[in-house]
C-alpha positions as a printed NumPy array, in Angstrom:
array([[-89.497, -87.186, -47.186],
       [-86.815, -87.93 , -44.387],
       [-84.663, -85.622, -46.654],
       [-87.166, -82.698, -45.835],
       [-87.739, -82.962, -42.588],
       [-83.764, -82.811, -41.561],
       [-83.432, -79.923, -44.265],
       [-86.793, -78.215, -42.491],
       [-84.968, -78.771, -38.71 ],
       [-82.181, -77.108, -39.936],
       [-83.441, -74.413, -41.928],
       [-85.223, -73.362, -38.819],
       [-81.948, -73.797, -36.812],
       [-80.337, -71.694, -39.058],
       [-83.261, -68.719, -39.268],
       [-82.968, -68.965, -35.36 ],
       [-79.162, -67.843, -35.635],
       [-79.711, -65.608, -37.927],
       [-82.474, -63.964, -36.   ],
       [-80.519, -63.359, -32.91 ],
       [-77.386, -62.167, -35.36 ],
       [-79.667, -59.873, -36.549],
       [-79.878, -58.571, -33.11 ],
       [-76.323, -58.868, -32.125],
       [-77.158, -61.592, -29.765],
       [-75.43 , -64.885, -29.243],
       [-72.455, -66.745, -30.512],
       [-70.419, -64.771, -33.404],
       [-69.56 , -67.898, -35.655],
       [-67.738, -66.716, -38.235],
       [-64.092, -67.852, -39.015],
       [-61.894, -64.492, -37.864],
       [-63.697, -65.096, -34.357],
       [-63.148, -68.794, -34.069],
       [-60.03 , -69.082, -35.065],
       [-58.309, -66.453, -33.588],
       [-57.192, -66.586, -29.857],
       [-58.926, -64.644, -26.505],
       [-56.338, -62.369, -26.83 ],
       [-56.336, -61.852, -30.277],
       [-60.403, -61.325, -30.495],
       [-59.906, -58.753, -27.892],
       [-57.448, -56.546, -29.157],
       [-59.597, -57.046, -32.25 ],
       [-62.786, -55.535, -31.175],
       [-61.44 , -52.149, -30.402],
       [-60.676, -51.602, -34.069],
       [-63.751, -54.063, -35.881],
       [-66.944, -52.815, -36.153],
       [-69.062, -56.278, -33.852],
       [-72.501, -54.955, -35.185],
       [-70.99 , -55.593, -39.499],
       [-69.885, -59.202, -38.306],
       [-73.044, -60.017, -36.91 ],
       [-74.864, -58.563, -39.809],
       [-72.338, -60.941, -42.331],
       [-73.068, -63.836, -40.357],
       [-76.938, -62.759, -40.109],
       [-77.222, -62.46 , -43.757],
       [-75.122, -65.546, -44.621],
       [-76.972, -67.677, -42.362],
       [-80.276, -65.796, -43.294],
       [-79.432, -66.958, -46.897],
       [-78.475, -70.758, -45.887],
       [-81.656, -70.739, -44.011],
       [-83.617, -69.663, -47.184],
       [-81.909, -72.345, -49.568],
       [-82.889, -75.07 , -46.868],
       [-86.106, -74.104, -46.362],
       [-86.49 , -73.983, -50.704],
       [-85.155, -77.654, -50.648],
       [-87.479, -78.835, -47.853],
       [-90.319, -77.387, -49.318],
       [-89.04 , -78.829, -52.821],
       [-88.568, -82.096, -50.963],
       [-92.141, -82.42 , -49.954],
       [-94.147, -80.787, -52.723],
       [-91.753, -83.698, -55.067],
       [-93.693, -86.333, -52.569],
       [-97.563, -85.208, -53.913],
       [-95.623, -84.756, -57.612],
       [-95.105, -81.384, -57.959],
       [-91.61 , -80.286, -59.242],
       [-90.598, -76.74 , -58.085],
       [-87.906, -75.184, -60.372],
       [-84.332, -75.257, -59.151],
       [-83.003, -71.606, -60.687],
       [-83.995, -70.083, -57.284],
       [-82.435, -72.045, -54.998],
       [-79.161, -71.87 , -57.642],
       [-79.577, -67.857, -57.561],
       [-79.72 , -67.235, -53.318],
       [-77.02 , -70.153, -53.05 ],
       [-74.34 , -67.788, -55.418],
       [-75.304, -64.797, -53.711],
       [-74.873, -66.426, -50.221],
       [-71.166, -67.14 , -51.645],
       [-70.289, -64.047, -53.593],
       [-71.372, -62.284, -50.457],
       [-69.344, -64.266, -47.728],
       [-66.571, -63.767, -49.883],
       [-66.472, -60.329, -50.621],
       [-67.05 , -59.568, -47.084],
       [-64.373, -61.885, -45.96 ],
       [-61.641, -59.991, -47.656],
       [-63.24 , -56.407, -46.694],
       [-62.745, -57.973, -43.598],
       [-59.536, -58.879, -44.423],
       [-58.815, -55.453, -45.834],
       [-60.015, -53.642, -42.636],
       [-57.774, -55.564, -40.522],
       [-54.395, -55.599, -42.087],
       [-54.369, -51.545, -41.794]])
């Protein structure tokens, strides 16, 4: 039960971020932009596209978001005995990571030109 709750808290967390990704608002957490240096970031953004980050980390978190929210809700339906399948949360969790990597080495590709 305590297992769903903290999943739930940051699930929502999560859907938060991605909401204001969505709308190119906010932190860009993704790891190009944290771990490159002020000076680096800005000679950066006058050849990356901002608004296709923000949509990778929208839809990434988006997805994390969704998988928590799937194990919170499997978390407390499991307390009154019901077992919700698992193939779901399986299915968004490999898209999640098939899509963070393939855009990571777009990314990748964009920026070595």
């Amino acid at each position: 039960m305590v297992g769903g709750i903290v999943f739930a808290l940051v699930a929502i967390a999560l859907g938060v971020y991605a909401f204001f990704a969505i709308r190119c608002k906010g932190p860009l957490l993704s790891n190009p932009w944290i771990w490159m240096s002020k000076e680096e970031r800005e000679k950066e953004l006058a050849k990356v596209d901002i608004k296709g980050e923000y949509r990778q980390v929208a839809i990434v978190t988006g997805g994390l978001a969704l998988a928590l929210a799937y194990l919170s809700a499997s978390s407390f339906f499991s307390f009154i005995e019901i077992q919700l399948p698992s193939y779901p949360l399986w299915i968004v969790i490999a898209l999640v990571i098939v899509y963070a990597i393939g855009s990571s080495i777009m990314f990748a590709m964009r920026t070595n030109k």
